[in-house]
C-alpha positions in Angstrom: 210.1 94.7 162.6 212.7 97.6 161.5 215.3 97.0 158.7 219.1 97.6 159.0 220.1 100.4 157.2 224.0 101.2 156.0 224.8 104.5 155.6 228.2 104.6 153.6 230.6 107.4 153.3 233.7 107.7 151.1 235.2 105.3 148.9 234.5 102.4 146.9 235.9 100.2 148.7 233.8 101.1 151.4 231.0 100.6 149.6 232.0 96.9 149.3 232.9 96.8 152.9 229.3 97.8 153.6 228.0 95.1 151.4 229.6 92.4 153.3 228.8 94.0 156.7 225.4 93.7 155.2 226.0 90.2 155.0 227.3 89.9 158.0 224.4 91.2 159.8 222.2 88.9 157.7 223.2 86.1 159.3 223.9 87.0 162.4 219.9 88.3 162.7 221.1 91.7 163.4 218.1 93.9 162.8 216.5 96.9 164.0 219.7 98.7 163.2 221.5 102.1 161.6 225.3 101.0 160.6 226.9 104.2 159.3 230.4 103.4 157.3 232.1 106.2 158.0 235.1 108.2 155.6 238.1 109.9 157.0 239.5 111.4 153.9 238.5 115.4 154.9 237.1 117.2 158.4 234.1 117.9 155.8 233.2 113.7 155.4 233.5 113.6 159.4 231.0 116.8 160.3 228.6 114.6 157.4 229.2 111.2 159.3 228.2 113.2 162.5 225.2 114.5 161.0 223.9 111.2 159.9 224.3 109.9 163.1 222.7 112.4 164.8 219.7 112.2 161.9 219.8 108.7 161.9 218.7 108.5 165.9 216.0 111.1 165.4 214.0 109.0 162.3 215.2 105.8 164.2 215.0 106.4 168.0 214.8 102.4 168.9 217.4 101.2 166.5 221.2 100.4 167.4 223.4 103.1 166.3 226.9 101.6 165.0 229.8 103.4 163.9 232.2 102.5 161.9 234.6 103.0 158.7 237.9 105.0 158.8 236.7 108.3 161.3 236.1 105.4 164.0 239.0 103.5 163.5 241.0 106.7 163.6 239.0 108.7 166.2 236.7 106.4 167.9 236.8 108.5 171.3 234.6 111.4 169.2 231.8 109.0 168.5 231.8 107.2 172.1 231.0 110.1 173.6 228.2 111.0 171.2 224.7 109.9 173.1 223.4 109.0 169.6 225.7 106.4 169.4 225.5 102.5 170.7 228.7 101.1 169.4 232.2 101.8 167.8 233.6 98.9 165.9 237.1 99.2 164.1 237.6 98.7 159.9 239.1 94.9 160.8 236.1 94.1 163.3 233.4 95.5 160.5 234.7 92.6 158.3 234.4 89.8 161.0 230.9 87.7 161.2 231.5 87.7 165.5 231.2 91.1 165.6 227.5 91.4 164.4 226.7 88.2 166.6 228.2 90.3 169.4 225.7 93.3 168.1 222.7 91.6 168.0 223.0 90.3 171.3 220.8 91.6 174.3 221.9 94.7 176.0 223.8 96.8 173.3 224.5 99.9 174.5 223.7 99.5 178.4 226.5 100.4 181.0 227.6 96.7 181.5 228.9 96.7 177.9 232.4 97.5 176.0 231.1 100.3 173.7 234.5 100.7 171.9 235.6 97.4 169.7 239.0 98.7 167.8 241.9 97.4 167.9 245.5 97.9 166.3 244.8 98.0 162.4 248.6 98.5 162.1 249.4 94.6 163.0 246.8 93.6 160.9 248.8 91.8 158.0 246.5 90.1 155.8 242.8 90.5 154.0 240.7 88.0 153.3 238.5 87.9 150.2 234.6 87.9 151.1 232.0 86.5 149.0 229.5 88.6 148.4 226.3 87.6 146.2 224.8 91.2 145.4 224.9 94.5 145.5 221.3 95.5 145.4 221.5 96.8 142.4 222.5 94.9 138.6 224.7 97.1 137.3 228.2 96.5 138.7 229.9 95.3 141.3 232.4 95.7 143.2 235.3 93.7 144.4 238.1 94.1 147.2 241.7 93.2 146.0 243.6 95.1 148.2 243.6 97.2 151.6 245.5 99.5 153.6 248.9 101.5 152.2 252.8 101.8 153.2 252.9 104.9 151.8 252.9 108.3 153.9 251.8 111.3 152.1 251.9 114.2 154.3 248.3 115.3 153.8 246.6 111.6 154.4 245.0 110.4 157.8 243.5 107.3 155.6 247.3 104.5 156.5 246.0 105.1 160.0 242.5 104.2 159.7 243.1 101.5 157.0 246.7 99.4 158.2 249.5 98.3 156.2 249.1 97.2 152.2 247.7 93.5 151.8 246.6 92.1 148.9 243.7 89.4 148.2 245.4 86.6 146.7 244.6 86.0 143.1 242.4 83.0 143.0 240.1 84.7 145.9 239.6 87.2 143.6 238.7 85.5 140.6 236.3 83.4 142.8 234.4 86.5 143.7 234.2 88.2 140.4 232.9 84.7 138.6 230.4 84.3 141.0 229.3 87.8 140.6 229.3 87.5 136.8 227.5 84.4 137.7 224.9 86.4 139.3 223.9 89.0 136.1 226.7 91.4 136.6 227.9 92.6 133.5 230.5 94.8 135.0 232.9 94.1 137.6 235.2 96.7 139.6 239.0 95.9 141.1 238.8 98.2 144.4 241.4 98.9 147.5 243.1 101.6 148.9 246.5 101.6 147.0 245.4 99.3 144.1 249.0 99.7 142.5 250.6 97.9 145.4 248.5 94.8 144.6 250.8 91.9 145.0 253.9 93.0 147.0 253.1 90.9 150.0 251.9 87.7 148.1 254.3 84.5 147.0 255.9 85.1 143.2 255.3 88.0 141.4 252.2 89.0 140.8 251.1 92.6 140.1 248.3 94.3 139.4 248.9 94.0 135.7 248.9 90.4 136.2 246.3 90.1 138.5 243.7 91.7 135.7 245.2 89.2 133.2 244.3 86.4 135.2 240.8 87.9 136.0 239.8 88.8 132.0 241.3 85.2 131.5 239.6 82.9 133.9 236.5 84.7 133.7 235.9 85.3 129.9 231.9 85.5 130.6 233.0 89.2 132.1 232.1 92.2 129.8 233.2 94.6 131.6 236.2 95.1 133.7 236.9 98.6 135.1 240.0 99.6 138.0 239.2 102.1 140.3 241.8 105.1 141.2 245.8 103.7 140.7 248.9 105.8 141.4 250.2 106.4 137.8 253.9 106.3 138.8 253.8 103.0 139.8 251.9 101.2 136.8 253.9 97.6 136.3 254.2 96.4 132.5 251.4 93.4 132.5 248.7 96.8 133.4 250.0 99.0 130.7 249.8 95.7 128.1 246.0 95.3 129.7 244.9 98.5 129.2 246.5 98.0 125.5 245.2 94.8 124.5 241.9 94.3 126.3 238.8 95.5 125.0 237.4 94.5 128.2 239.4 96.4 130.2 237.2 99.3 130.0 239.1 102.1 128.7 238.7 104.9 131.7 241.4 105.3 134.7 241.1 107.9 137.7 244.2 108.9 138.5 245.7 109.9 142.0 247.7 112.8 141.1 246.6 116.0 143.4 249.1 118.1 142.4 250.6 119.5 138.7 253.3 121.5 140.5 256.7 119.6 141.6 257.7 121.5 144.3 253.7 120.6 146.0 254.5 117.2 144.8 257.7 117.2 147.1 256.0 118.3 149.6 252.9 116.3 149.7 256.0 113.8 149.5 253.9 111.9 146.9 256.5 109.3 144.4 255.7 111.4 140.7 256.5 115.0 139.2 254.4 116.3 136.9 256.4 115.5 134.3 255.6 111.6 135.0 252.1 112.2 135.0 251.9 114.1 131.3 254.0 111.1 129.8 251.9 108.6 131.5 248.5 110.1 129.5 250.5 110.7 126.8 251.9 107.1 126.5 248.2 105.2 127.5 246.5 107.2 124.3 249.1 106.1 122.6 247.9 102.4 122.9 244.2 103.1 123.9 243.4 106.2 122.0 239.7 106.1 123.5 240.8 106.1 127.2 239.3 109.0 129.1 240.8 109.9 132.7 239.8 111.2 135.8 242.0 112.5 138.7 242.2 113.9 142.2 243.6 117.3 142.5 244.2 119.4 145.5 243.2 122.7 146.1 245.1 124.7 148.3 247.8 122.6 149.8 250.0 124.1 152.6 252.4 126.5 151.1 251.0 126.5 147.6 251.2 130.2 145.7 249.6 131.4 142.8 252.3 129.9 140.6 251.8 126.2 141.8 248.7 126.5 141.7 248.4 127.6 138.2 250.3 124.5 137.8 248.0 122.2 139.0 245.3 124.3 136.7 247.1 123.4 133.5 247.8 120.2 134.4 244.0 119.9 133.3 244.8 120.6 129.9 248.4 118.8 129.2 247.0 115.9 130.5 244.1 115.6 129.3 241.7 115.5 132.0 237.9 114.7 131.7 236.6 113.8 135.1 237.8 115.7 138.3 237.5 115.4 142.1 238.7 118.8 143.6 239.2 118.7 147.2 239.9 121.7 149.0 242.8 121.2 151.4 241.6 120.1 154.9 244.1 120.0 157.4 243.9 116.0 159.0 245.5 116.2 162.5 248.1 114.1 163.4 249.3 114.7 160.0 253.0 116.9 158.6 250.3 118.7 156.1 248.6 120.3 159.3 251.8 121.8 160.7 253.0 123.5 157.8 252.1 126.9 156.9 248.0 126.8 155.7 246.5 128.4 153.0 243.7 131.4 153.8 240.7 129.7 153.9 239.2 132.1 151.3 242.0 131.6 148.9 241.6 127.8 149.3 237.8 128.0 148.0 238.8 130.3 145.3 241.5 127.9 144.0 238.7 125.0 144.2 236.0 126.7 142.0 238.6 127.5 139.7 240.0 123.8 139.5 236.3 122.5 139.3 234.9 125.3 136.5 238.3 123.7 134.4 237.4 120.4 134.8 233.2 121.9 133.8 234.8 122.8 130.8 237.1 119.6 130.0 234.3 117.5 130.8 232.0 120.0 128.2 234.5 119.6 125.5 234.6 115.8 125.6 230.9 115.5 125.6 230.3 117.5 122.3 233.2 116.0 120.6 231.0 112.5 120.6 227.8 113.3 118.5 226.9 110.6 116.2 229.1 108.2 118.2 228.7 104.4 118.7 228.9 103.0 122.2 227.9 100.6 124.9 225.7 101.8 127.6 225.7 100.0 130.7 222.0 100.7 132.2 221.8 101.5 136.1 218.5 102.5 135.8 215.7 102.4 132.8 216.8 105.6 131.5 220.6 106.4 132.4 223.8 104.1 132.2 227.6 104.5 132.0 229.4 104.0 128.7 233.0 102.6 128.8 234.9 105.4 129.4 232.6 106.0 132.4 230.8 109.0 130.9 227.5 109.0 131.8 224.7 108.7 129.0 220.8 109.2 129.3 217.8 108.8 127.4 214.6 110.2 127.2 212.4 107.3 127.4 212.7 103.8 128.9 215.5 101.5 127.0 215.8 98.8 128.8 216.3 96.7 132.4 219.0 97.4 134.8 221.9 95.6 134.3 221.7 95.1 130.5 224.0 96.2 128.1 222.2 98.9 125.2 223.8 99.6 122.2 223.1 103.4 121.2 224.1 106.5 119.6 225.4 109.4 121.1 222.8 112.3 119.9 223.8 115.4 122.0 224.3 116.4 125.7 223.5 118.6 128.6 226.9 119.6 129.5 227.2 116.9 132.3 226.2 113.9 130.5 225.5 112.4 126.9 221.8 111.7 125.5 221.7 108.6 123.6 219.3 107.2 121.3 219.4 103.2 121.1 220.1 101.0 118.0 216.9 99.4 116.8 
């Protein structure tokens, strides 16, 4: 009997999704079965999810081939028509229990049956908080507080394939995360789509800021709490006192800023200038001098010169980055970004090496500056973990189980990661 496999693409918050579709599946008896979760950000995670598919049908030519993720709830026509593929289910209908009943009932695929299940993510208004046990692995965990985003930047297809912002309310949340913690995970991390949004649509006022309170309160078994990527600009007070005052909080925050030049800002119609963004790093190593941040920059964006660009290239520097995403502009149809004047191609990769060898050397610098340094090493395997600010740390022999917490020193580093050496 044949396994289900999940192929997931993107964020993660798709990589929870997947784990409750997984769950889902479970107990529907769904087996036999290739789910791939697809991503929408770029035309590059689309040709990928294609690919899969079509790989996934040639080392699996009996299984059910499912689509799903953003690309399907976007596009689904462009997967329907692909042989490979049995069904097309929507972001909403991935998250519902009836759906994999649906899919593991006799004749999937045949002529008689709807292979399209999407419907209109845009009147979905709330999300509900799933419990999931696991992830497969010890390490950490991830957990859903928010989905979907009001927000229209010019250059992003993902509002379309993801609905309006709605939070999970708080308690939901600190029911999933003390279970999890419950389970042997020592570190937990808040996901969503526009995490900085979290709370807007719930009763009272609760924020994000708030909302991490109430989690590092109610659940004081948690070691580790980390936040996935926020939008700086819109930080609320409780966050800013959090990151301050919480050892817990871990100190490490990627950063949704794709742009050091205003006038790219503008017209990415994004809610910070640059300006915003230096005083934000400025002002959280001010009360966390040990935070490290990561950030999504674009390379390329429509109408961008040589001068913006070399904004966004120094950006690196007066903020102090340490971990960068570089995406190369990809024009998203159906979005303003596509119909404004488009960077060469050429010019466009250029920018992106030169954005990704700055954030090489960034990412150098803060490795060597840590020699002789005492840190925490979540382990995700027997011989390489994360340390709080998310840097990852290696060592040459076997330290411990997956899932525990190591206590080392930092003794050099490769230039993409630090070599450790634990405390006896």
């Amino acid at each position: 009997m044949s396994e289900l496999d999940i192929i997931t693409f993107g964020c993660r918050l798709n990589t929870f999704e997947s784990e409750v579709m997984r769950k889902h599946a479970d107990d529907a008896g769904l087996i036999d079965a290739v789910i791939i979760n697809t991503c929408a950000v770029t035309n590059e995670a689309v040709r990928q999810a294609r690919q899969a598919i079509r790989k996934a049908r040639r080392e699996r030519p009996g299984a059910k081939i499912v689509v799903t993720g953003c690309a399907a709830q976007i596009d689904p026509h462009q997967f329907a028509c692909m042989d490979e593929v049995d069904r097309v289910i929507g972001n909403q209908e991935k998250l519902e229990l009836q759906t994999f009943r649906a899919l593991g009932a006799p004749g999937l695929g045949t002529d008689d049956t709807e292979k399209v299940i999407v419907d209109d993510i845009m009147s979905v208004t709330e999300t509900a908080g799933h419990l999931i046990e696991g992830f497969g692995g010890r390490a950490r965990a991830y957990v859903q507080i928010q989905n979907g985003c009001d927000h229209r930047c010019t250059f992003c297809i993902i509002p379309y394939g993801r609905g309006p912002s709605r939070s999970v309310p708080a308690g939901e949340v600190v029911t999933q995360v003390r279970r999890l913690v419950e389970n042997g995970y020592r570190e937990i991390v808040l996901t969503g789509v526009d995490m900085t949004a979290y709370g807007k649509d719930l009763p009272g006022a609760m924020t994000l800021g708030k909302l991490v309170q109430t989690v590092l309160r109610l659940v004081p078994d948690l070691p580790r709490l980390r936040l996935s990527s926020i939008d700086s600009v819109e930080a609320d007070e409780d966050l800013i006192a959090a990151i301050a005052e919480e050892e817990r909080l871990m100190p490490h925050l990627h950063l949704s800023l794709q742009s050091g030049d205003d006038l790219t800002l503008k017209r990415m119609k994004r809610r910070h200038a640059r300006g915003d963004s230096v005083a934000f790093c400025e002002a959280m190593r001010r009360v966390r001098p040990d935070i490290v941040f990561g950030a999504d920059i674009i390379a390329g964006f429509p109408t961008e010169s040589d001068v913006m660009f070399q904004n966004s290239l120094s950006l690196v520097d007066d903020c102090g980055l340490t971990f960068l995403h570089v995406f190369p502009f990809s024009p998203r149809e159906g979005t303003p970004a596509a119909r404004m004047p488009q960077v060469h191609g050429t010019v466009i990769s250029e920018r992106a090496r030169a954005l990704r060898a700055k954030g090489a050397m960034a990412l150098k610098s803060h490795l060597e500056r840590a020699r002789g340094r005492r840190i925490s090493v979540l382990m995700e395997t027997d011989r390489q973990g994360r340390s709080p600010d998310f840097t990852p740390v290696r060592f040459h022999i076997d330290q411990s189980l997956e899932g525990a917490l190591v206590d080392c020193v930092v003794s050099g580093d490769n230039g993409t990661a630090w070599f450790a050496e634990a405390l006896r």
